[in-house]
DRENDO-1510 file (C-alpha; in Angstrom, 1 decimal, always signed):
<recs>
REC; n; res; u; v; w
REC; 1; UNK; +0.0; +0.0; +0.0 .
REC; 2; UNK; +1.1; +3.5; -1.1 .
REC; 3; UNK; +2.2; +6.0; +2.2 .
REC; 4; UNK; +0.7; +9.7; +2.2 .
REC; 5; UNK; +3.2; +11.9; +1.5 .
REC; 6; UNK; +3.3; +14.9; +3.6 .
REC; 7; UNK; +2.4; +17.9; +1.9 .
REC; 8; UNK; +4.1; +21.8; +2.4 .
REC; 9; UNK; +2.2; +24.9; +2.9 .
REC; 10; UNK; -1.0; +23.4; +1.9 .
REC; 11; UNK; -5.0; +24.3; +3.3 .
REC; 12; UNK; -6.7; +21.4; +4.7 .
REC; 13; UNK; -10.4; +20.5; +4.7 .
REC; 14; UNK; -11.1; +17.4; +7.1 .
REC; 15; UNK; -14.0; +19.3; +8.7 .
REC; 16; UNK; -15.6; +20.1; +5.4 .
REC; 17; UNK; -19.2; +18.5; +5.4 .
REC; 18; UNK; -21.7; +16.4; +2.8 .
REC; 19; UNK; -23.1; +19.0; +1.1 .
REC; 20; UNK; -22.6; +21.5; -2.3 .
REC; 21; UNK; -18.8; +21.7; -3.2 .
REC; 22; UNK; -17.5; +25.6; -3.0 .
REC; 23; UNK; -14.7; +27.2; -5.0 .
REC; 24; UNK; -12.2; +29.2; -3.5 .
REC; 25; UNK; -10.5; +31.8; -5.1 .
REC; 26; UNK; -7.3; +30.0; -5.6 .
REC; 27; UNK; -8.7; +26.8; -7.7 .
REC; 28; UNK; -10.4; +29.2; -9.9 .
REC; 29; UNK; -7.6; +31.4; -10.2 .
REC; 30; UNK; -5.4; +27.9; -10.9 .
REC; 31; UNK; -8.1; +26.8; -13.4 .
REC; 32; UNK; -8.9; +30.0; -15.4 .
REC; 33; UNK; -5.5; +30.6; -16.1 .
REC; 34; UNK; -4.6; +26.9; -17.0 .
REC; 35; UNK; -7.6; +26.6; -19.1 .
REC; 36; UNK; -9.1; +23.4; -17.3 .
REC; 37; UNK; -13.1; +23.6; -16.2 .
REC; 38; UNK; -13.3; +22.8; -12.5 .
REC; 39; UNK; -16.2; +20.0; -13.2 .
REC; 40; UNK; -13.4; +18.6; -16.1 .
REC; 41; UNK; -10.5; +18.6; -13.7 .
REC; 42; UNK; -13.2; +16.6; -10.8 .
REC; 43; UNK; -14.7; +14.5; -13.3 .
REC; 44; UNK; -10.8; +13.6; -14.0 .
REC; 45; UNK; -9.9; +13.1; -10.8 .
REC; 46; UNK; -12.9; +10.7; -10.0 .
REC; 47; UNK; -12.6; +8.4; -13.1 .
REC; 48; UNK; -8.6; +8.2; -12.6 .
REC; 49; UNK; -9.2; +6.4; -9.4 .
REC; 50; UNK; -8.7; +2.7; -9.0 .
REC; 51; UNK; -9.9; +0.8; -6.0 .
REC; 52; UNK; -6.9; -1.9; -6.6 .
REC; 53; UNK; -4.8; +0.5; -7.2 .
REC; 54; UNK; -5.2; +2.2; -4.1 .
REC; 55; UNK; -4.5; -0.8; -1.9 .
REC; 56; UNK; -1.5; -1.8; -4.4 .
REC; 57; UNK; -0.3; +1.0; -6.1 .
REC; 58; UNK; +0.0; +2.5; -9.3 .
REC; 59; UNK; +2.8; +2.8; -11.8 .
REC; 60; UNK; +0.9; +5.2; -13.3 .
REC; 61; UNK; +1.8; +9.0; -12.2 .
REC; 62; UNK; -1.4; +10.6; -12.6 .
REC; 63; UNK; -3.1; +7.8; -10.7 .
REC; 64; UNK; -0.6; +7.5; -7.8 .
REC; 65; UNK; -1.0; +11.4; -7.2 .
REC; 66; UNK; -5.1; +10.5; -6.9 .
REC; 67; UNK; -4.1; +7.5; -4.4 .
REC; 68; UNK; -2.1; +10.2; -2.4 .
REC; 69; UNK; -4.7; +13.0; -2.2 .
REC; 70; UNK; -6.6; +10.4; -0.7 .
REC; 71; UNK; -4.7; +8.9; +1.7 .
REC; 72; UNK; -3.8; +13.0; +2.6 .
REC; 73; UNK; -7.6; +13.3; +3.3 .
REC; 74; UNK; -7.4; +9.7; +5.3 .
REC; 75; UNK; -4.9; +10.8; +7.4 .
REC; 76; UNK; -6.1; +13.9; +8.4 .
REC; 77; UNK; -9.8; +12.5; +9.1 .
REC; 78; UNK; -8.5; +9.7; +10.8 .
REC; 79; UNK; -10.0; +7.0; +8.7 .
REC; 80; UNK; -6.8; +6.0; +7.5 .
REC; 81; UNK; -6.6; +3.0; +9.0 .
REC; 82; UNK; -10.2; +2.0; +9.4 .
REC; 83; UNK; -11.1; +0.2; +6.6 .
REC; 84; UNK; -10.7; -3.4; +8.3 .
REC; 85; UNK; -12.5; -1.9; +11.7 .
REC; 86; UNK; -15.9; -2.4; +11.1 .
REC; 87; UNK; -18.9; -4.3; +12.8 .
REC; 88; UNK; -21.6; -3.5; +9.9 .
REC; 89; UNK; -22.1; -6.8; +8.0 .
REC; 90; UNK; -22.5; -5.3; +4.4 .
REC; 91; UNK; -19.0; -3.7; +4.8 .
REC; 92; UNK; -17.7; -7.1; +6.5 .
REC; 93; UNK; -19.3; -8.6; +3.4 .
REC; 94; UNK; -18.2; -6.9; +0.5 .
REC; 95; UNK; -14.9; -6.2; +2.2 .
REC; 96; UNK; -13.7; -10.1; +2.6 .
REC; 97; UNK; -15.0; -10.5; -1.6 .
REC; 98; UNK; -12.4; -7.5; -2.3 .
REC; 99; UNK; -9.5; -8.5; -0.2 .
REC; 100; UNK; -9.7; -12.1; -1.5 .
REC; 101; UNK; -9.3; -10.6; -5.1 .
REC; 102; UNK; -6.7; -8.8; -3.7 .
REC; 103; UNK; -5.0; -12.0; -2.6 .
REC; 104; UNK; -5.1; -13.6; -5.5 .
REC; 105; UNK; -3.2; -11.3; -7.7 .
REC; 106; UNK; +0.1; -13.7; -8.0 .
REC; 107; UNK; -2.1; -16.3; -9.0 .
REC; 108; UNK; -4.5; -15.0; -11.7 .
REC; 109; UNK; -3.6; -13.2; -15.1 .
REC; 110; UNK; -4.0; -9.3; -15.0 .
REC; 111; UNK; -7.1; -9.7; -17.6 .
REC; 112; UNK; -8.3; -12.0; -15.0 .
REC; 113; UNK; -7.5; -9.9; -12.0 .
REC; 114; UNK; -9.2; -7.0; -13.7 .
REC; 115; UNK; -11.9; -8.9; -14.9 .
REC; 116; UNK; -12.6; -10.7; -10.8 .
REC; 117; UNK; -12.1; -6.9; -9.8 .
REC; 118; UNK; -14.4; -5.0; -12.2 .
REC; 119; UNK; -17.3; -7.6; -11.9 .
REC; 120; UNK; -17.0; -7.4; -7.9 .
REC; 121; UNK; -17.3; -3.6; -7.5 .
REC; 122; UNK; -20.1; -3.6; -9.9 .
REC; 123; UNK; -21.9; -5.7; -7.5 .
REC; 124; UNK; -20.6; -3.8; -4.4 .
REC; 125; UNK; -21.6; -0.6; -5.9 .
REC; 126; UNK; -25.2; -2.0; -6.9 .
REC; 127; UNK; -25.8; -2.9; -3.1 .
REC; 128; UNK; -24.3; -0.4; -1.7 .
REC; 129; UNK; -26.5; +2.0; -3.6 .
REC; 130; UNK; -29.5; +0.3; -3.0 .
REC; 131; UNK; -29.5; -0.7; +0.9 .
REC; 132; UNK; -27.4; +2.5; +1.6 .
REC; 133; UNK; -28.2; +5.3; -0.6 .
REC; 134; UNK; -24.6; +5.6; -1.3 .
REC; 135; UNK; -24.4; +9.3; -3.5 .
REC; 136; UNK; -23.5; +8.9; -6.7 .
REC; 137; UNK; -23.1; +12.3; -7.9 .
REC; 138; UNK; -21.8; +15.2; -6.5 .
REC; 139; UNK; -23.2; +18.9; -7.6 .
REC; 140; UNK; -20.6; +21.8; -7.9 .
REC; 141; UNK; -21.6; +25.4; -7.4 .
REC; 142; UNK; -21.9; +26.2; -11.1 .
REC; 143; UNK; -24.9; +24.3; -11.6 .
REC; 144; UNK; -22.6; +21.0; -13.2 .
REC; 145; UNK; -23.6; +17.6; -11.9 .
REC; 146; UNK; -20.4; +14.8; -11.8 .
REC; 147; UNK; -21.3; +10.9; -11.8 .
REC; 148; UNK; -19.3; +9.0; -9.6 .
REC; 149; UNK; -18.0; +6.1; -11.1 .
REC; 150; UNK; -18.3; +2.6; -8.7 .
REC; 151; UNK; -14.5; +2.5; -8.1 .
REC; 152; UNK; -15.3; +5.9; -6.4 .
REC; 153; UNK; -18.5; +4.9; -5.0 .
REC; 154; UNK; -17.1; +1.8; -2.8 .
REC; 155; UNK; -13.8; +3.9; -1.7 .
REC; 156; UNK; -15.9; +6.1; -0.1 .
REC; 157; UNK; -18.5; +3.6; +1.6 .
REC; 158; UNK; -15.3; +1.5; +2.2 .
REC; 159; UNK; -13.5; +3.9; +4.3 .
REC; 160; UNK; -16.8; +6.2; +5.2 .
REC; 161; UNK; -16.0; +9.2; +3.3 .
REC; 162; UNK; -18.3; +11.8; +1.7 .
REC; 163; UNK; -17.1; +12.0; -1.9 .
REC; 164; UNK; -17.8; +15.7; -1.5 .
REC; 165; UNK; -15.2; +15.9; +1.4 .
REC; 166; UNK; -12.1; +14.0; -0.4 .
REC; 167; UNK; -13.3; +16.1; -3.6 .
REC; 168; UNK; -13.2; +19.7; -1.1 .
REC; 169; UNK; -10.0; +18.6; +0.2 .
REC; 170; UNK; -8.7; +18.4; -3.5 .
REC; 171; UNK; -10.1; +21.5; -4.3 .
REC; 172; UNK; -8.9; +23.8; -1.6 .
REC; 173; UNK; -5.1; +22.5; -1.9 .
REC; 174; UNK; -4.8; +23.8; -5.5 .
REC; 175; UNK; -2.9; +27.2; -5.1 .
REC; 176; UNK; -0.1; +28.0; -8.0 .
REC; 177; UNK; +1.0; +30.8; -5.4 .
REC; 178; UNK; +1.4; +28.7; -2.8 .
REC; 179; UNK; +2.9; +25.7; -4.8 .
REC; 180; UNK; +5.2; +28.6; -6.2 .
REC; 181; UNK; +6.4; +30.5; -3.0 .
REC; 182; UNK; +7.4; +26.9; -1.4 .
REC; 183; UNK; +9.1; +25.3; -4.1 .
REC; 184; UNK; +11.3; +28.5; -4.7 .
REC; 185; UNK; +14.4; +27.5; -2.4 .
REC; 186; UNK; +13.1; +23.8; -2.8 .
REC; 187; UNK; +11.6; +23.5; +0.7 .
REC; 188; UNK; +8.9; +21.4; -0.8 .
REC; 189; UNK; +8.5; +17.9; -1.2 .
REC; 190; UNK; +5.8; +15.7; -3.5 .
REC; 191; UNK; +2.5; +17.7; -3.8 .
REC; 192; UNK; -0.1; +15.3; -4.8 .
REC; 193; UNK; -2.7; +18.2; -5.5 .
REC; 194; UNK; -0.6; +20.1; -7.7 .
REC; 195; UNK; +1.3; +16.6; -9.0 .
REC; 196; UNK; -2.7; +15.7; -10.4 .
REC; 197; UNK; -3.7; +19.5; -12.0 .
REC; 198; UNK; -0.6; +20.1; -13.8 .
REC; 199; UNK; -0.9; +16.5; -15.5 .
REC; 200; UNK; -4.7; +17.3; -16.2 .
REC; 201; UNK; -3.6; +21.4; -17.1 .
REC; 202; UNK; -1.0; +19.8; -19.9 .
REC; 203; UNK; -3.5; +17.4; -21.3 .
REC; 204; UNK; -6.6; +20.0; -22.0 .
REC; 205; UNK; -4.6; +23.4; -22.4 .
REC; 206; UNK; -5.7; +24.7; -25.7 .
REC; 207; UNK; -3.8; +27.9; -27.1 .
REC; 208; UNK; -5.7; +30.8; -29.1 .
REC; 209; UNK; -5.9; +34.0; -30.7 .
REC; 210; UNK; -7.9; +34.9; -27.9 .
REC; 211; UNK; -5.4; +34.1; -25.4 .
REC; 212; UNK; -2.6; +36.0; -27.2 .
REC; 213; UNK; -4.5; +39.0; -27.5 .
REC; 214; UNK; -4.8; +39.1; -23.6 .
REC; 215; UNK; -1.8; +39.2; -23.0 .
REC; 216; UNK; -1.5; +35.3; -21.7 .
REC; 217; UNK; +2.1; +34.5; -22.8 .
REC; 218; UNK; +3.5; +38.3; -21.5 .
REC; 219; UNK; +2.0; +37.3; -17.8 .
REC; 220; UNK; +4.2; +33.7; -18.1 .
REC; 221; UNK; +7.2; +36.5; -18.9 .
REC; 222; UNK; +6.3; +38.6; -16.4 .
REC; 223; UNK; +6.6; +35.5; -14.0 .
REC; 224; UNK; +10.0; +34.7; -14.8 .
REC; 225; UNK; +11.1; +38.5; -14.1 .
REC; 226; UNK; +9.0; +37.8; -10.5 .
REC; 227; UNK; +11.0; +35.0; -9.6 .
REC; 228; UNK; +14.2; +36.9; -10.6 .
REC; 229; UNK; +13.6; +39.5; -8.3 .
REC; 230; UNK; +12.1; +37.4; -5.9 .
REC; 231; UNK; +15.5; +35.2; -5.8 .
REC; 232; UNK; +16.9; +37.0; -2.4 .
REC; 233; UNK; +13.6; +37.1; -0.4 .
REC; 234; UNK; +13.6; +34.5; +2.1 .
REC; 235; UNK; +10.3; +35.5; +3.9 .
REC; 236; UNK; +7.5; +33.1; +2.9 .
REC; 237; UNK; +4.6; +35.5; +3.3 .
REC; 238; UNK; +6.2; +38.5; +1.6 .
REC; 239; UNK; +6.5; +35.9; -1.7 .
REC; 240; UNK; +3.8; +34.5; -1.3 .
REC; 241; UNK; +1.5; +38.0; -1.2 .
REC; 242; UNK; +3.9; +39.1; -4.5 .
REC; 243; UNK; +3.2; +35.7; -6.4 .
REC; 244; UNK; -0.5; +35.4; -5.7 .
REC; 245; UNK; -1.2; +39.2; -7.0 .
REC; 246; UNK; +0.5; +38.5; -10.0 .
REC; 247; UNK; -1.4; +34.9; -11.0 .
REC; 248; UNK; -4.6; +37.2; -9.5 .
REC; 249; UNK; -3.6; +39.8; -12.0 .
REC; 250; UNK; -3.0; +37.0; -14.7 .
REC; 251; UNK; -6.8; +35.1; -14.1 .
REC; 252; UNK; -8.0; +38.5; -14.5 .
REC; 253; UNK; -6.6; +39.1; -17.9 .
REC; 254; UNK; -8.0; +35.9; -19.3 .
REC; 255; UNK; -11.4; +35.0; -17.0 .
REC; 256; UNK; -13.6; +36.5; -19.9 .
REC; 257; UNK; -12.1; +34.2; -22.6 .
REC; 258; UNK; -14.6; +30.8; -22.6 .
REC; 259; UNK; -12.6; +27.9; -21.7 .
REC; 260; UNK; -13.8; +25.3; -24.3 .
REC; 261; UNK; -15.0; +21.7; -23.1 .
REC; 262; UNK; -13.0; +18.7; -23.3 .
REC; 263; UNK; -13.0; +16.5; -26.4 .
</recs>
């Protein structure tokens, strides 16, 4: 099983309750200038999850950084390691079916692990659903509705997580000021957050004549002249306040520009 790294600098949201998702400043400030719709980048981070991937790892960048935003969230709730204490018979139930699969792996093919694995958390997440009303879509504050998909579904009945909770906890530790002050004299380690929007932000960044005519590539200049003169300032906070006016500044100059779906 993967270990939570320990993030730097970042918000936490482990008292954040079921309920509407909100959208701080930061994530829309990240996502406007990055070009990524916040339901895109959610919807992205709910269907890269993989429940056997979560208990065994993934070679897979983008998918180990989801593992470790959730084991952050885990850790900080303290439901990290309660997966196996339980006395409610349909998590006992479905629990025992999933760990044997688990068990198995030397012994079956990986088409006939993933085949045992997908069939199983249909099942689990058809139960679930039914007996305990398990959401299966979260609603963000734009008015966009995101389906769950089951490997999503049975992580959070599994370890007894809202999904809108590990999604809030996402969401309010996506800051390129933040990420940008700590990682300037390298005081920060692996970021899981950031580690999963910049792989999303290179897949669905689209250039256009819209975007040069704002101005878009003379505030990425402007940032390098920022970090130049920011190169002797050892106070956090007083880099921190310069970086975050200038990616405000930047979301500014290109918020009115439509960021076009993905596909």
């Amino acid at each position: 099983m993967n270990t939570a790294h320990t993030t730097t600098d970042v918000r936490i949201s482990a008292d954040h309750q079921p309920g509407a998702l909100r959208y701080p400043e930061e994530f829309l400030i990240a996502c406007g200038i990055h070009r990524l719709r916040p339901e895109e980048f959610l919807r992205q981070f709910v269907n890269r999850l993989r429940y056997r991937g979560l208990l065994c790892g993934s070679q897979d960048d983008t998918e180990h950084a989801v593992n470790e935003v959730i084991f952050d969230y885990l850790q900080i709730c303290g439901k990290r390691g309660d997966i196996e204490k339980t006395d409610q018979a349909l998590h006992r139930k479905w629990l025992k079916k999933l760990n044997t699969i688990i068990e198995r792996d030397w012994k079956l093919t990986e088409h006939e692990l993933e085949a045992n694995m997908g069939y199983t958390l249909l099942a689990c997440r058809k139960e679930i659903c039914t007996k305990r009303e398990q959401a299966t879509q979260v609603s963000t504050p734009d008015g966009y509705t995101i389906q769950l998909p089951g490997n999503f579904i049975v992580m959070c009945f599994m370890y007894g997580v809202s999904p809108e909770a590990v999604l809030q906890h996402l969401i309010d530790n996506i800051s390129l000021a933040m990420e940008a002050a700590v990682n300037q004299y390298g005081m920060a380690g692996f970021n899981p957050f950031m580690n999963f929007f910049h792989s999303m932000s290179a897949q669905f960044f689209r250039d256009s004549k819209e975007l040069r005519a704002a101005g878009f590539y003379r505030y990425d200049r402007e940032l390098v002249s920022l970090y130049e003169a920011l190169q002797g300032e050892r106070d956090y906070a007083t880099r921190l306040a310069a970086l975050t006016a200038h990616y405000r500044a930047w979301y500014k100059g290109v918020q009115d520009i439509p960021v076009m779906p993905a596909g």
